[in-house]
C-alpha positions as CSV (number, residue, x, y, z in Angstrom):
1,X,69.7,211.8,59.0
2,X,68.3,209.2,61.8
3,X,66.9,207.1,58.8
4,X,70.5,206.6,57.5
5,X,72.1,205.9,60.9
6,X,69.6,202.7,61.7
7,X,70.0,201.3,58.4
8,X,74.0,201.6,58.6
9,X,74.0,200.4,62.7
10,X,71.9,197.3,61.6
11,X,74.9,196.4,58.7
12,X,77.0,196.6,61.5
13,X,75.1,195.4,64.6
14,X,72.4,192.6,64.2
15,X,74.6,189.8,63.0
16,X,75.9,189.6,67.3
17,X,72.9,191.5,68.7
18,X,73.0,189.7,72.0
19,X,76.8,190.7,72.9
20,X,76.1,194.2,73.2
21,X,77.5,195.8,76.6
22,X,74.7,198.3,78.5
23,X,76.4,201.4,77.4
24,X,76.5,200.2,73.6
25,X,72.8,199.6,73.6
26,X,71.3,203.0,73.1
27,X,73.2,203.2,70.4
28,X,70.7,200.6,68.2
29,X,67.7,202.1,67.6
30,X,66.8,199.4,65.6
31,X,67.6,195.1,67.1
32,X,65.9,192.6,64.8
33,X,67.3,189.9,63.1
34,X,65.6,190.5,60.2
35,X,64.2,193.6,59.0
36,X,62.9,195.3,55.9
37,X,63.2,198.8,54.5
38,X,60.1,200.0,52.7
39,X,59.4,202.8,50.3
40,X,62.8,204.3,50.2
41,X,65.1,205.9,47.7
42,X,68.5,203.9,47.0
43,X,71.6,205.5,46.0
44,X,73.8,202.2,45.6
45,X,77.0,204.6,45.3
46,X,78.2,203.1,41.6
47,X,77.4,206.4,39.7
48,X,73.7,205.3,38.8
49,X,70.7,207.6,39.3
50,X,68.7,207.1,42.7
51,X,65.9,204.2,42.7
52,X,62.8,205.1,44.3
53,X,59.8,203.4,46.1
54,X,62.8,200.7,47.0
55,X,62.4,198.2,49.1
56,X,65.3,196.7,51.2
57,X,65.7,193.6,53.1
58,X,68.6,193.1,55.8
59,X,68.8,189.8,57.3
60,X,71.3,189.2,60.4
61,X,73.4,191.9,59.0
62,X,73.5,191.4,55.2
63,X,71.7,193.3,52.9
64,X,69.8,190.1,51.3
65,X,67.7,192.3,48.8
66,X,66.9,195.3,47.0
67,X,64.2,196.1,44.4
68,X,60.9,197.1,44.1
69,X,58.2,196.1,46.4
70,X,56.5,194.0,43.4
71,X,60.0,192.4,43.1
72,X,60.8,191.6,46.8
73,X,59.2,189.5,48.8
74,X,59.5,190.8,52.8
75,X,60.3,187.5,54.8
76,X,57.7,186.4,57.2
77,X,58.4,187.9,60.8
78,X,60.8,190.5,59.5
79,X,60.4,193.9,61.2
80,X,59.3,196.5,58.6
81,X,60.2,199.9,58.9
82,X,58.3,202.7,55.9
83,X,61.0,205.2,54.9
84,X,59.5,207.0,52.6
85,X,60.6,210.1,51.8
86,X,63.9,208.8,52.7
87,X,67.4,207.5,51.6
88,X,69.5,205.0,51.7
89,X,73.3,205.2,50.7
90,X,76.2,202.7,51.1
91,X,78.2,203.4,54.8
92,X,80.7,206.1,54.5
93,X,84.4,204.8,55.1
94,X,86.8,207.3,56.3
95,X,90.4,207.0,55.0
96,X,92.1,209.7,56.7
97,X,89.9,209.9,60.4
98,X,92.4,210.4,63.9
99,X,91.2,209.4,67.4
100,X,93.0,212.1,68.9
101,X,92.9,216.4,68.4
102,X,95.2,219.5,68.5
103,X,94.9,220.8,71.9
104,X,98.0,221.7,73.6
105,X,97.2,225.5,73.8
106,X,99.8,226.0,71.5
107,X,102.1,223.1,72.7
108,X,101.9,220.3,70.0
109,X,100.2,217.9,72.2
110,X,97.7,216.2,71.7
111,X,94.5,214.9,73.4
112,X,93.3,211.2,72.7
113,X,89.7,211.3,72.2
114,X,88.9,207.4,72.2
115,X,85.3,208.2,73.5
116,X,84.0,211.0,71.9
117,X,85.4,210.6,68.2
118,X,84.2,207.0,67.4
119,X,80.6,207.6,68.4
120,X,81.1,211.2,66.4
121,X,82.3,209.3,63.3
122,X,79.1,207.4,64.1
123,X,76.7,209.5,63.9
124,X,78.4,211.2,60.5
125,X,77.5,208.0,59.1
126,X,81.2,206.9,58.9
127,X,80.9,203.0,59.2
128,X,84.3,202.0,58.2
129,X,87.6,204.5,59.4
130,X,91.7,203.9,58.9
131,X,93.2,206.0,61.6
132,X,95.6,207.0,59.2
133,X,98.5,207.9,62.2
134,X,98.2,207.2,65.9
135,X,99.8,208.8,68.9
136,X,98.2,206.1,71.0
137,X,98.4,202.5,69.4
138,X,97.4,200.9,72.7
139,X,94.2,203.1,72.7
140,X,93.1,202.7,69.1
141,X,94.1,199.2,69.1
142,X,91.6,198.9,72.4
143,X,89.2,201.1,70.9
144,X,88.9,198.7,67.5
145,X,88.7,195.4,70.0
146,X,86.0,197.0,72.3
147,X,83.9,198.4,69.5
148,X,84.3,195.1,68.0
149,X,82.9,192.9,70.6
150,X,80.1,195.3,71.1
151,X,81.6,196.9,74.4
152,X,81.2,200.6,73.3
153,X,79.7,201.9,69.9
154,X,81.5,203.2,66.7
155,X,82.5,202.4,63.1
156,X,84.5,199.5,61.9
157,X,88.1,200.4,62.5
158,X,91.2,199.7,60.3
159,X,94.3,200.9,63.0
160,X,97.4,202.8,61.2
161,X,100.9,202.4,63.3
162,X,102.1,205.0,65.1
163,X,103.9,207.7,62.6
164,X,106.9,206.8,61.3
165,X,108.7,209.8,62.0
166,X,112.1,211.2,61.4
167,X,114.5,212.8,63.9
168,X,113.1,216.9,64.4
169,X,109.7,216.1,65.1
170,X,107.5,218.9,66.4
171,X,105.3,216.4,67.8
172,X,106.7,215.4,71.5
173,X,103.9,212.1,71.4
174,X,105.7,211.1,68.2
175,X,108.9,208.0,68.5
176,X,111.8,209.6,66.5
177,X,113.5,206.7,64.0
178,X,117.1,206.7,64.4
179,X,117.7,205.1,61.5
180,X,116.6,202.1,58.7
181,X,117.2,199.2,61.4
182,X,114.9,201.0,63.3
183,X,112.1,201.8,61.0
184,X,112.6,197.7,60.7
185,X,111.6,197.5,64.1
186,X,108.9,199.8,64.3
187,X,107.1,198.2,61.7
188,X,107.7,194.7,63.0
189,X,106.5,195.2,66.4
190,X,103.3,197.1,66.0
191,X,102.6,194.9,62.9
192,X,102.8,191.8,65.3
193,X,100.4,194.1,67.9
194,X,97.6,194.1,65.2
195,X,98.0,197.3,63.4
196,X,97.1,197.2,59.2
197,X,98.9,200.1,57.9
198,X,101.3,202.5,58.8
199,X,101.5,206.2,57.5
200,X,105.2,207.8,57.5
201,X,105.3,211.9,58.6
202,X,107.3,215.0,57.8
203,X,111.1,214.3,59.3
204,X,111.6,210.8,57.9
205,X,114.5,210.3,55.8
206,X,115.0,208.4,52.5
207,X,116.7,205.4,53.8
208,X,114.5,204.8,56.7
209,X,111.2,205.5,54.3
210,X,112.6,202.7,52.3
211,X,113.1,200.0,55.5
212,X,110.0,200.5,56.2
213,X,108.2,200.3,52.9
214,X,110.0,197.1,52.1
215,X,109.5,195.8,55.6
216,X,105.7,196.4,55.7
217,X,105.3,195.1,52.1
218,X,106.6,191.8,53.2
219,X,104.3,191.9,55.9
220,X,101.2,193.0,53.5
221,X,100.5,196.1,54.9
222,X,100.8,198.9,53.2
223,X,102.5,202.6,53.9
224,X,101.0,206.0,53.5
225,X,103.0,209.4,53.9
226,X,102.1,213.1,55.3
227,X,105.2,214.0,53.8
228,X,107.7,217.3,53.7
229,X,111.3,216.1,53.6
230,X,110.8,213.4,50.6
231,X,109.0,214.5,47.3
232,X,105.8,212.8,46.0
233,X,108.0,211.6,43.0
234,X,110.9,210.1,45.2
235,X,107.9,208.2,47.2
236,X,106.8,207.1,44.7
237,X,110.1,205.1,43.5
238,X,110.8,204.0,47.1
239,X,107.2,201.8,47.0
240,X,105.0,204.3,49.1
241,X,101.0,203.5,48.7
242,X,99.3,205.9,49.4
243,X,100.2,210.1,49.8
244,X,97.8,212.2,52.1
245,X,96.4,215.7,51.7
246,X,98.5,216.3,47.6
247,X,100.1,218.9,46.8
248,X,100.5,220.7,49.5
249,X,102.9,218.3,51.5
250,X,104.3,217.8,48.1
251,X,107.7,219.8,48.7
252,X,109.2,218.5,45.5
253,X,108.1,221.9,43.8
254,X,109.9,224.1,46.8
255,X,112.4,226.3,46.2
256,X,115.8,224.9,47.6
257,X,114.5,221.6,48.4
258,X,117.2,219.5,49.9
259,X,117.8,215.9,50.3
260,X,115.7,214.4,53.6
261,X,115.4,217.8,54.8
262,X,111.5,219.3,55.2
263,X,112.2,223.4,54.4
264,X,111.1,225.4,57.6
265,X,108.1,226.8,56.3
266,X,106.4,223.6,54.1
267,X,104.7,224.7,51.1
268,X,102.4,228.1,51.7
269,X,99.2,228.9,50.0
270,X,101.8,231.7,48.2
271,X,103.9,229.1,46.7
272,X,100.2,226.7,46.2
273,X,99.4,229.7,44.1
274,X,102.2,229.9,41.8
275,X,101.7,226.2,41.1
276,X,100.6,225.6,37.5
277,X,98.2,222.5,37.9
278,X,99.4,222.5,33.5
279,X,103.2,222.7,33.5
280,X,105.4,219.7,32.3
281,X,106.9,218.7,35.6
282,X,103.7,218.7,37.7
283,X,101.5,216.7,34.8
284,X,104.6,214.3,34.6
285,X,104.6,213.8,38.5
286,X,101.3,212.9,38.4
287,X,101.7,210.5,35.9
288,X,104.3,209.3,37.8
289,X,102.1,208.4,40.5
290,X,99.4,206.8,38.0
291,X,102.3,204.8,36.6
292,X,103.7,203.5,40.8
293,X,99.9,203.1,41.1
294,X,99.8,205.2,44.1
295,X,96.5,206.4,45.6
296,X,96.4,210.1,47.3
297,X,93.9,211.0,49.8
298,X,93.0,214.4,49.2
299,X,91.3,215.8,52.7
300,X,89.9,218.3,50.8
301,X,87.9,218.9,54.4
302,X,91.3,219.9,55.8
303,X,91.5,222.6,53.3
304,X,88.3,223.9,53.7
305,X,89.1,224.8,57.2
306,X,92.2,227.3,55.9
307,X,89.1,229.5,54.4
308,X,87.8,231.6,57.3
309,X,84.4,231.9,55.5
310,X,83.6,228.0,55.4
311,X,82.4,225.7,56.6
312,X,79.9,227.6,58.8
313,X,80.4,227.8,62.4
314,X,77.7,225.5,64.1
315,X,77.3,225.5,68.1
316,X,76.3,221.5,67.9
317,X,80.2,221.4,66.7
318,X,81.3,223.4,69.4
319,X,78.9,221.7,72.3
320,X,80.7,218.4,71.7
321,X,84.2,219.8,71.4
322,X,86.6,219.4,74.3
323,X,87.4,223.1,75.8
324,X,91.0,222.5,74.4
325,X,89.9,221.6,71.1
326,X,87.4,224.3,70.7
327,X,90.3,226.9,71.3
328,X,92.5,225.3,69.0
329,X,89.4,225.1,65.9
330,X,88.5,228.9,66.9
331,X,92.0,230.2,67.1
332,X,92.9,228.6,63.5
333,X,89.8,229.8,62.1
334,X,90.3,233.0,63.2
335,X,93.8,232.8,61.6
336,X,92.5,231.8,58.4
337,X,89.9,234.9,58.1
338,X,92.9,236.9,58.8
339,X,93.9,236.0,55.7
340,X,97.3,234.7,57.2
341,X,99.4,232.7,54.6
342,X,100.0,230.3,57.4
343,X,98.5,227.4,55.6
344,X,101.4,225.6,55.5
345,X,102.4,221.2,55.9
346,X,103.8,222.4,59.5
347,X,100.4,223.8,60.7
348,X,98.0,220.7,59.0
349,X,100.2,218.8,62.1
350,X,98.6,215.5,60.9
């Protein structure tokens, strides 16, 4: 994996190398202005079949060639680096990432963890992250400007807003709207503080879903939903973007849905079950969607983590989780090999 990390820190890195702060600077393994790759396999992340015996040549942060050593000619002075036996892929971007973590020992708090998650993202060879939701603008707004100017490491950051949340929340971190004039608001203000997106949650209601939509399209920023109380359909014709997680926080399809109301329990892996992926009005709500040319982001990660058997438990994940968090991961893992049909929109809690 340390192959893929330099190649990614010097897309990110060389084009300022001299502004990086002490603390950043372990971070770089490699801090040449020009620098080529040698012998390596190239996945360019279009769909075509690796490349081998590649070589490729990075120059003050741009990738300024790629192609066979007979084809590339390595610029005079340039550091060269043999990979062989290694690859090269495009950096990751994270759509749905958080900079904070369930930890409230069953309180929904939440811990903000501004120095450990961006250097974790890092090393996952995440390059590029939206925040998808914030509990602490401030923090992931400062986070973004320090990791720009080279003050501590981490990917490229694209901040979400905080939620745009409903009255009921669960969450006490979360701002409860009290209505469209204040979903105006929101957006306006943290828009004007730097933010890029905003991502509305379970308790919001029609009315104030649509303020903001409008407001933040006038703005050019777009709006994605971790929804319960509005339908993927209804979303859909109000202007939403983008839908996280898919058909589970899709409550449309639950039994006694009522208007701007998200049913106690969210969708459970019972009622997931009964779903058939075929039938009429779940193909047309997904044509829907094609047709409003909204994205979803599936987090098929968070999903995995409702199976008790997968993904394996590692100790390198548990040596650089908070105490708090480790609890949290263990305790819903342990839930989930229980075989509890718990896995629900309340419990994803993001």
């Amino acid at each position: 994996m340390r192959p893929l990390i330099v190649v990614l820190l010097l897309a990110v890195a060389v084009p300022a190398q001299n502004r990086f702060a002490p603390g950043t600077q372990p971070f770089i393994a490699v801090n040449a202005p020009v620098v080529a790759l040698t012998h390596v396999r190239v996945i360019d992340g279009t769909g075509a079949a690796p490349v081998e015996n590649q070589t490729v040549v990075i120059d003050h942060g741009k990738i300024a060639a790629v192609g066979s050593a007979a084809s590339v000619t390595v610029p005079s002075g340039a550091q060269t680096l043999d990979f062989t036996g290694h690859t090269v892929i495009p950096g990751m971007v994270g759509m749905h990432e958080h900079l904070f973590y369930p930890s409230g020992g069953g309180i929904p708090m939440y811990n903000e963890m501004a120095f450990s998650f961006p250097r974790l993202y890092l090393a996952s060879g995440i390059t590029t992250a939206r925040t998808a939701g914030s509990l602490e603008p401030y923090t992931d707004l400062n986070v973004k400007r320090l990791v720009d100017t080279g003050q501590m490491p981490g990917p490229r950051l694209f901040i979400t807003g905080p939620y745009l949340e409903g009255q009921g929340s669960f969450a006490a971190q979360m701002h409860e709207l009290d209505g469209p004039a204040d979903a105006v608001r929101t957006v306006d203000y943290w828009a004007a503080e730097g933010v890029t997106s905003f991502k509305a949650y379970m308790d919001i209601t029609h009315a104030e879903l649509q303020a903001a939509v409008d407001e933040a399209h006038k703005l050019g920023i777009k709006v994605t939903g971790h929804l319960c109380s509005i339908g993927f359909r209804e979303a859909a014709a109000i202007g939403i973007d983008n839908l996280e997680h898919g058909l589970l926080v899709d409550t449309e399809f639950h039994p006694g849905k009522q208007p701007d109301q998200c049913p106690a329990q969210g969708v459970t892996r019972a009622e997931m079950g009964r779903l058939d992926i075929a039938s009429p009005p779940l193909r047309e709500m997904i044509a829907d969607l094609v047709k409003h040319h909204v994205a979803i982001t599936s987090t098929l990660s968070v999903f995995e983590a409702f199976d008790g058997s997968r993904p394996p438990l590692e100790a390198r994940f548990l040596d650089v989780a908070s105490p708090e968090a480790a609890v949290s991961y263990l305790s819903a893992r342990a839930r989930a090999r229980g075989g509890e049909a718990s896995a629900s929109i309340a419990q994803m809690h993001k």
